[in-house]
C-alpha positions in Angstrom: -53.3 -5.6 -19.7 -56.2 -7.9 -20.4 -56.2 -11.0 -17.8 -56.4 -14.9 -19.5 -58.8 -16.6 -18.4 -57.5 -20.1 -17.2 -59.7 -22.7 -18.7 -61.6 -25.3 -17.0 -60.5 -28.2 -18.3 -57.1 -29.8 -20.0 -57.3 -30.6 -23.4 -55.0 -33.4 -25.1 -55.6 -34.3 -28.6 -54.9 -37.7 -29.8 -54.4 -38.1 -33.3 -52.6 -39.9 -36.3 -49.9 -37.6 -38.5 -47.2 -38.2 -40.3 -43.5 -37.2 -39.2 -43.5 -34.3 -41.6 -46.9 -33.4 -39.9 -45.2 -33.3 -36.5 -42.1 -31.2 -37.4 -44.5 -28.8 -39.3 -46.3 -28.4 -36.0 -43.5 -28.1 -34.0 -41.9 -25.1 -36.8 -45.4 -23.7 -36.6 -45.1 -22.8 -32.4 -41.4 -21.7 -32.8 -42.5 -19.1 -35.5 -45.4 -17.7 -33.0 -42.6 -17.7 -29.9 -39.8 -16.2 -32.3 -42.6 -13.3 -33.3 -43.4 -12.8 -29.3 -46.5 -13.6 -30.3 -49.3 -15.4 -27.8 -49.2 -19.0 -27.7 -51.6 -21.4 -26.1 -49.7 -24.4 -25.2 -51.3 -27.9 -26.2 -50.8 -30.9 -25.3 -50.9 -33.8 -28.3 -50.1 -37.0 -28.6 -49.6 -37.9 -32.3 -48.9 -41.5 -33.7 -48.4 -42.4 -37.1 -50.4 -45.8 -37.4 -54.0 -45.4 -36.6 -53.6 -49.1 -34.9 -51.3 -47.7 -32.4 -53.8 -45.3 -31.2 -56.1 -47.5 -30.8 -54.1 -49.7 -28.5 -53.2 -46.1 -26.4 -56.7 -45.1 -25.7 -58.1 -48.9 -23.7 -61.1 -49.3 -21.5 -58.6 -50.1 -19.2 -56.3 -46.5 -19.1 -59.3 -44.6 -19.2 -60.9 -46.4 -16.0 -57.0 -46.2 -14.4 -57.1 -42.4 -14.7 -60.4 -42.2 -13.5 -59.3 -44.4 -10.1 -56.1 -42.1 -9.8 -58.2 -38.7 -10.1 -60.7 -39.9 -7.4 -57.9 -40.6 -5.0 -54.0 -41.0 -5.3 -53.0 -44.5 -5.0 -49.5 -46.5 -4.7 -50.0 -49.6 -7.9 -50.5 -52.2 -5.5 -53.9 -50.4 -4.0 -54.8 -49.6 -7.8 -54.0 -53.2 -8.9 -56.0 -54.7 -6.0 -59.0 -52.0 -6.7 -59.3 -52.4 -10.4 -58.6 -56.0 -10.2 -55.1 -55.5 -12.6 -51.8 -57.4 -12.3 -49.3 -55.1 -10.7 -47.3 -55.2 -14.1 -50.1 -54.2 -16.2 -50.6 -51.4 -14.0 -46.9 -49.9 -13.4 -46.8 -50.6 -17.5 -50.2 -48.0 -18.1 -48.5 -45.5 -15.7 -45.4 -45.3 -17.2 -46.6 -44.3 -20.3 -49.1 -42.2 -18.5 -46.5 -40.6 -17.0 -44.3 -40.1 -19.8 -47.1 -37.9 -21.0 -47.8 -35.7 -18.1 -51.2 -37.1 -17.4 -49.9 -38.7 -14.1 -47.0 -38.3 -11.6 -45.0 -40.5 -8.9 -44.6 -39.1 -5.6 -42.3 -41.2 -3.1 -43.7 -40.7 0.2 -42.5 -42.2 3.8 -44.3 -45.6 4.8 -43.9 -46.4 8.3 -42.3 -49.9 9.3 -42.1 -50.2 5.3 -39.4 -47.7 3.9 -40.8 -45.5 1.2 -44.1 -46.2 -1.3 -45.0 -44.4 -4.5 -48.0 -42.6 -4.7 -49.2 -41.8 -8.2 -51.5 -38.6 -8.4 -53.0 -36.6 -11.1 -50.5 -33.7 -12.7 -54.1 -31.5 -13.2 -57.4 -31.4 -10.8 -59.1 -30.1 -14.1 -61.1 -32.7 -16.1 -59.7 -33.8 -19.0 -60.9 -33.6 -22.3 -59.9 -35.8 -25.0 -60.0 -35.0 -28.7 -59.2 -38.1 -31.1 -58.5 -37.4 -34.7 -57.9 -39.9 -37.0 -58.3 -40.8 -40.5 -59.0 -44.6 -41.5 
């Protein structure tokens, strides 16, 4: 049986598409898995106003992941380091979170109760493919 190779890096694509577009997609895997046939899973984040995905992909969420790969962090360390309310921060990683990019991790702070650590879901680098039409 021939071996995958694991690739190097996680890929998410970014782009705009309609809602037919995204059910078409989604019919399009379930044929593949219904045949038994291989299927690389993707990750994509689709939005149907090009606007909206330029207000996803900020200055700001890309230096944010950066921060969190370098070194896990609770939001108030990231806040204080990348000189971000604590709101705008917990805001970025929710959604970041909501699309596997990041994860919360409650860990035991002495004298303090509990903290959340966000971390990275994947050490791999992440490559980011936009596709839009304008």
């Amino acid at each position: 049986m021939k071996k995958l190779k694991k690739r190097n890096e996680m890929i998410i694509d970014i782009k705009t598409e309609s809602i037919g577009d995204f059910f078409k997609r989604g019919r399009e895997s379930a044929i593949l898995l219904d045949k038994g046939e291989r299927f690389t899973p993707r990750r994509t984040i689709s939005f149907e106003d090009t606007e909206d995905l330029v207000k996803f992909i900020t200055k700001a969420k890309l230096i944010l992941i950066a921060a969190i790969r370098k070194k896990p962090n609770s939001i108030s360390k990231l806040a204080n380091q990348l000189h971000r309310s604590r709101a705008s921060i917990d805001k970025d990683i929710q959604m970041l979170e909501s699309i596997g990019i990041v994860e919360s991790e409650y860990v035991s702070n002495p004298g303090h109760g509990r903290c959340r650590i966000i971390k990275a879901t994947d050490s791999r680098p992440i490559k980011l493919r936009v596709e839009t039409v304008i």
